[in-house]
C-alpha positions in Angstrom: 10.5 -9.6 8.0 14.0 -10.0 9.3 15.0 -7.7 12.2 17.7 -6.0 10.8 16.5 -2.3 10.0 14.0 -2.8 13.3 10.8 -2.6 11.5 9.1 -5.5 12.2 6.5 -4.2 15.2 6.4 -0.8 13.0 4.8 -2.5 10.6 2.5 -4.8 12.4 0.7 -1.0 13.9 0.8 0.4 11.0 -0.9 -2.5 9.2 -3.3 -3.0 11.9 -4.4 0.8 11.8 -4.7 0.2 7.6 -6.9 -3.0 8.2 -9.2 -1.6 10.7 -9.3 2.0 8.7 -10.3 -0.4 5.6 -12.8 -2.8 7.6 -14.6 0.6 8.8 -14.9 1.9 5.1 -16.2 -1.2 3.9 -18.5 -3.8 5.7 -18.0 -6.4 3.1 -14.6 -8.2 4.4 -13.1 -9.6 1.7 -13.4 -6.0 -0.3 -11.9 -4.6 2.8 -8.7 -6.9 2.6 -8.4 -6.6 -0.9 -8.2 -2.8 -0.5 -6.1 -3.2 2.9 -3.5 -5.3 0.5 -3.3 -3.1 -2.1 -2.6 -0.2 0.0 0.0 -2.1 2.4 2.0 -4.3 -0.2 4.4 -1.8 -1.8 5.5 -0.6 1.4 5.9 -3.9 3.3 7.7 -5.7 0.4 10.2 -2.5 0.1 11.0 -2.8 3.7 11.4 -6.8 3.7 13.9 -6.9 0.4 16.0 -3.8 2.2 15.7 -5.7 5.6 17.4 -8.5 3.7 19.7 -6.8 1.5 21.0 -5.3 5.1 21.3 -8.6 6.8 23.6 -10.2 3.7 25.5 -6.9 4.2 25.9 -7.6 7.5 26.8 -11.4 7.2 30.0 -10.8 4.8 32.9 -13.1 6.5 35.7 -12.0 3.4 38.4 -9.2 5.2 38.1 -7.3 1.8 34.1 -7.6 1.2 33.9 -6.5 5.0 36.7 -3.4 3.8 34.6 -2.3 0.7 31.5 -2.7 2.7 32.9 -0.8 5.7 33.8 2.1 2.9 30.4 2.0 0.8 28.7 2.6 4.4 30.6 5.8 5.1 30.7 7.5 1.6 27.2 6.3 1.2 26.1 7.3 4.7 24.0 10.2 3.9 21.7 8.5 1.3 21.2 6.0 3.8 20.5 8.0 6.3 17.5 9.6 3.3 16.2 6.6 2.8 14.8 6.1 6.6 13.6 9.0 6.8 11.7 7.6 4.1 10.7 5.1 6.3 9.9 7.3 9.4 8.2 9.9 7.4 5.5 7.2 6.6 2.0 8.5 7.7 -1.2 6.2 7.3 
């Protein structure tokens, strides 16, 4: 996971809560990891592809694809601001 949106160590806890809460549930291990994967997936592959869309965002070098980013960020601000709330509101 690339560091951009600061999720990284997030994650990790909240992945090792899920895969203990799973390994409790279930005794047989490899049940419990299937279920721990199934449960962690959609969330940590949603966080990775928006981690990278961010960092190409933030690697534009082109004066006019830095200008239109600049202005998506501000008219867009509040919806981005929505969507990590998303990502704070998360409760395992």
């Amino acid at each position: 996971m690339l560091p951009t949106m600061g999720q990284g160590a997030c994650t990790a806890l909240e992945d090792a809560y899920i895969v203990a809460k799973c390994l409790q549930e279930n005794p047989d291990p490899v049940a419990a990891f299937q279920t721990y994967e199934s449960l962690r997936f959609p969330r940590t592959k949603a966080i990775v592809e928006q981690s990278l869309q961010s960092s190409k965002m933030g690697q534009l070098r082109n004066p006019m694809a830095v200008g239109l980013r600049n202005v998506f960020m501000k008219v867009m601000s509040s919806a981005i601001s929505s969507s990590f709330k998303s990502l704070h509101s998360y409760r395992a």
